[in-house]
N, C-alpha and C positions, 0 to 999 in steps of 0.2 A: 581318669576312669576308675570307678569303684573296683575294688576284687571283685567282691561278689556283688552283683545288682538282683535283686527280686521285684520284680514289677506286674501289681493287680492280682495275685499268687490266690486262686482260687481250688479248694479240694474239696469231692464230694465224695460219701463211700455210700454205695447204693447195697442194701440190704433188704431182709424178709417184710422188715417194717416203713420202709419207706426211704428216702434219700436225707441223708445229712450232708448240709453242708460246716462243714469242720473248719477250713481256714476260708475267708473270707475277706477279698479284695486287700493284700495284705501288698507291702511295699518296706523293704527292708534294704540297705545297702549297708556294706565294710570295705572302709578305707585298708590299704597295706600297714600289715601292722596294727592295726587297731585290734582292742580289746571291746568285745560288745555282748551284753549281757537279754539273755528274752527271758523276763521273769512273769510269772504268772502261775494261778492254785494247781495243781492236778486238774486234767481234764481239758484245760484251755486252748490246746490245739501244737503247745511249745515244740513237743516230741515230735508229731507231726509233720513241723517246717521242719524238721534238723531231719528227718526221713525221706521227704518230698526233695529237699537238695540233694540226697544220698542216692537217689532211686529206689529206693527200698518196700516201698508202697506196694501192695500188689496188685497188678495192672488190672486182674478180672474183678478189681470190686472197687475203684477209685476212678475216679476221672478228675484230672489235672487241667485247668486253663490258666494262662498267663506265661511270665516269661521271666527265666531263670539262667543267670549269665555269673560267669566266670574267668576273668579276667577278658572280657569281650565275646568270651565263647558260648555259645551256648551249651547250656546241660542238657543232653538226650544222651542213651544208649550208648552212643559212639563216644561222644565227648568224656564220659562218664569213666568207661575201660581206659581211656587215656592217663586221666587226672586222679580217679580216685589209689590211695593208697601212696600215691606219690607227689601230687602238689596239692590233694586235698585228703583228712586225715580223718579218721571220729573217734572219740571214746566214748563208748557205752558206758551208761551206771552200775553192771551189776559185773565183775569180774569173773566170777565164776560161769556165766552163761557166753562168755566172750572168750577165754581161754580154752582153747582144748585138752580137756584133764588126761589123755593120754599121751601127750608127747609133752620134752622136755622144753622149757622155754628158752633154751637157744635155739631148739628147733624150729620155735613158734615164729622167736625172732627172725630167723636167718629168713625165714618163706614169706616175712615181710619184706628184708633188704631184696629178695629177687625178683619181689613183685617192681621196683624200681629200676631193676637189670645188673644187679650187683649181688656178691657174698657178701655172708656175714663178717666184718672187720672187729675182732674179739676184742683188741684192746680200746677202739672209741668204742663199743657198746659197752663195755667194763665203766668207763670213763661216764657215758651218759647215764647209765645206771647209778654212778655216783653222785649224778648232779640231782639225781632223785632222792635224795638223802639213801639210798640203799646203803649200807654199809660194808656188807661183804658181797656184791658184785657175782665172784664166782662162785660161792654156792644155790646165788638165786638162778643163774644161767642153768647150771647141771641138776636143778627139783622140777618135779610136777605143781602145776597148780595147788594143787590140793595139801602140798607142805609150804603153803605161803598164807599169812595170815592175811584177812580183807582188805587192810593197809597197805602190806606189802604186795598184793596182786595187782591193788589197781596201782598204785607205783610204776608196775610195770608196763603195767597200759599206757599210763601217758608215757614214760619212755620209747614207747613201741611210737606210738602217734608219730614222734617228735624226730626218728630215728631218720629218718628219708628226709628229712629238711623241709616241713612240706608248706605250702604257704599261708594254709587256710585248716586248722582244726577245729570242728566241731565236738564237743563237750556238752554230752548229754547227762544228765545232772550226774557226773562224772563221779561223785562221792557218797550220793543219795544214803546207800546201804552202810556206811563209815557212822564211828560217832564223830560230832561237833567240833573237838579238836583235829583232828584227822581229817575231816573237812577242809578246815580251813590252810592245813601244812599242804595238801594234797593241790589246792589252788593258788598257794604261794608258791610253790615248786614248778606249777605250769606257766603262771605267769612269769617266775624269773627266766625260765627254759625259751617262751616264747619272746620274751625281750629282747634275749641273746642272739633269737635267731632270727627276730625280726618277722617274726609270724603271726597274724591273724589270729582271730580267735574268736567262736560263738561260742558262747556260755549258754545252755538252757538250763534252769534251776527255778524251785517254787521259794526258794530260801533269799527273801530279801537281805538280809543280815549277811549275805555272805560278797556281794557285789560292792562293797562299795571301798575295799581294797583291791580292786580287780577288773571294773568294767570301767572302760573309757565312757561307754553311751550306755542306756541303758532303752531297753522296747519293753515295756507293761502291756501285757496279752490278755484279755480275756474272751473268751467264749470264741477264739477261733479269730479276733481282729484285735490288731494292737491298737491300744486307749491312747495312750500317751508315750512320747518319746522324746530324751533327754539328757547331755551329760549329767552323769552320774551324780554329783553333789549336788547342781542343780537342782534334779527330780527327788532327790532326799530331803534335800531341804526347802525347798519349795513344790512341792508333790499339787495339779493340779487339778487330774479327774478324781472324783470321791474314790475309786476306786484302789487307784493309787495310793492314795491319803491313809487306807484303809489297812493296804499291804505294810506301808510303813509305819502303820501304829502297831502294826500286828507283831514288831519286831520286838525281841526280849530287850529291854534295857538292864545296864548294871543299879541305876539306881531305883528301890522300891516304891518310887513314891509316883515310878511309870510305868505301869505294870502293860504288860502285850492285851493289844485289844484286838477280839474277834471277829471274823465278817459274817454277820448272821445269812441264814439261809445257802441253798447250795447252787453250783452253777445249773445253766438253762439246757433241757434239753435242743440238743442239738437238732434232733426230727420235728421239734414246733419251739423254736426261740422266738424271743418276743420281738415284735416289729421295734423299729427305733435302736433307741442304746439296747445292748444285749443287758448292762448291767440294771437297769430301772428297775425289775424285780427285788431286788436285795439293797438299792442305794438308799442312802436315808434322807435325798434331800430330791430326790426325783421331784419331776413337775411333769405335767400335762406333753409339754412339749418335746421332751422325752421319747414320746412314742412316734416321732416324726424318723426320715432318714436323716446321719449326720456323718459330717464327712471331717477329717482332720482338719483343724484351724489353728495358726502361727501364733503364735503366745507371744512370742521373740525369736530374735534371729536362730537359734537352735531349740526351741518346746516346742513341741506339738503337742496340741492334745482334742481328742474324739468329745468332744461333751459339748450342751449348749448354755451350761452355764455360764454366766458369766465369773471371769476371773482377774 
C-alpha cells in the first residue's frame, strides 16, 4: 500500500469569470520512504496538489473530486487534525511568511512538538538543528525571525518539519527565495534528514536542475495534468514528452557549448485551455492529432507519458 495514493484528483476554483479547472484527472502515489519530485513552470497547478493534500484550499471557492489517501486513510477534515503536523509535515517556500516574527523560535518550535502531544526536548532540537548545518544551535532557538538570515530561517523550517518524525513531508519549493547555492545545501540537508529517518518526501519545484540529486521518481506537470512520469535519470536522460525534453534543455549546463534553451510562449489559460494536449499551443512538433483527448501511455515498465507521439 502506497503512503500516500491520489486517485483522478480533480480541482476547480469557480470565480467572477467563469470556472477553472486547475488540476485535472491527476493520479500520483509515494512509496515509504521515497523521494518524489512534481516539477513543472509557475502556474502549472504544482502548488495546488501539495495545498489540496493539505486542506488548505478554501472550500467557498474550489471544488475538489477524487480521492486522496493516506496510509489507507482517507484525507477529510477529520483525518487531517489527526495526521497533519505529526505524520504529515510541509514547508513552505517563503520563511518569513511562515514564521511568526513575534515569538521566539523555541517558542515556535516547542507549539510544534505539542501539536504531537509532547515538550519541547532542548537538547535533541539543539542536535536536529545541528544536523541542519546550523552551527550555534542555541542562539538560533533564543532570536526572532527577523535576526535570522533567509538561509538560516528556512534551515529552520525544515528542522521544524522533521522535528515530530513525520512520515510524509511536503516541500513546497522549499528554497524558491534562497540563491542557488543555498538551494541546493538546503535540499541536501533534507534529504540526508529524511534518509535517516526514513521519510517521504514531495518535492514541488519549477527548478529542473535541482531534482536529479534528490528525487527518486520524478511527475512533469503541466497546465494542471502530469505529462510524464519517471525515475529520475531515466526522464533526464531520456526525456519523452516535448515538453519534458524542453524543461531539460532549459537547464544551465557547465559547459558553453550547451547553453539553457527556452520554452517559447506562456502557459494556457486555465478558463478556456486548449482541447487535446494542454501543451500543443507552445510544442514545436505538435500535429493535428494533438487536439484529440489523451490519456497516459506505458513507455516501459516505469515511463509514462501523456502525448500521441510516437517514441
Amino acid at each position: 500500500m502506497p503512503l500516500l495514493e491520489i486517485t483522478g484528483l480533480n480541482v476547480t476554483f469557480a470565480g467572477m469569470e467563469g470556472r477553472a479547472h486547475t488540476i485535472r484527472n491527476l493520479d500520483l502515489s509515494i512509496e515509504r520512504g521515497q523521494r518524489v519530485a512534481l516539477v513543472g513552470e509557475s502556474g502549472s497547478g504544482k502548488s495546488v496538489t501539495a495545498r489540496t493534500i493539505m486542506g488548505l484550499l478554501p472550500k467557498n471557492r474550489v471544488k475538489i473530486d477524487g480521492d486522496i489517501r493516506f496510509a489507507g486513510l482517507e484525507l477529510n477534515d477529520s483525518t487531517r487534525k489527526q495526521l497533519l503536523g505529526v505524520r504529515i509535515a510541509m514547508v513552505f517556500q517563503d520563511p518569513s511568511s511562515t514564521l511568526n516574527p513575534v515569538f521566539r523560535i523555541r517558542d515556535q518550535l516547542d507549539a510544534i512538538a505539542r501539536v504531537a502531544g509532547h515538550e519541547l526536548d532542548r537538547d535533541k532540537t539543539i542536535e536536529l538543528l545541528r544536523s541542519m548545518a546550523i552551527t550555534d544551535p542555541e542562539r538560533v532557538l533564543n532570536a526572532y525571525p527577523f535576526q535570522l538570515s533567509g538561509g538560516m530561517a528556512q534551515r529552520v523550517l525544515l528542522g521544524a518539519a522533521l522535528m515530530n518524525k513525520p512520515e510524509l513531508i511536503i516541500a513546497d519549493e522549499p528554497a524558491t527565495a534562497l540563491d542557488a547555492e543555498i538551494q541546493q545545501r538546503s535540499l541536501e540537508l533534507l534529504s540526508a534528514a529524511s534518509r535517516a529517518q526514513g521519510t517521504s518526501v514531495l518535492l514541488i519545484t519549477h527548478h529542473m536542475g535541482l531534482v536529479r540529486d534528490f528525487a527518486d521518481i520524478v511527475h512533469v506537470m503541466y497546465a494542471g495534468e502530469i505529462v510524464e512520469s519517471a525515475p529520475v535519470e531515466m526522464l533526464l536522460n531520456s526525456p519523452a514528452h516535448p515538453y519534458t525534453q524542453l524543461l531539460v534543455k532549459s537547464v544551465p549546463r557547465l559547459s558553453a557549448d550547451e547553453l539553457p534553451v527556452g520554452i517559447d510562449g506562456e502557459p494556457p489559460d486555465y478558463l478556456n485551455p486548449p482541447t487535446g494536449c494542454r501543451f500543443q499551443p507552445r510544442c514545436p512538433v505538435a500535429q493535428r492529432s494533438c487536439g484529440e483527448v489523451i490519456s497516459m501511455k506505458i513507455l516501459n515498465r516505469d515511463q509514462h507519458v501523456r502525448c500521441v507521439l510516437p517514441h
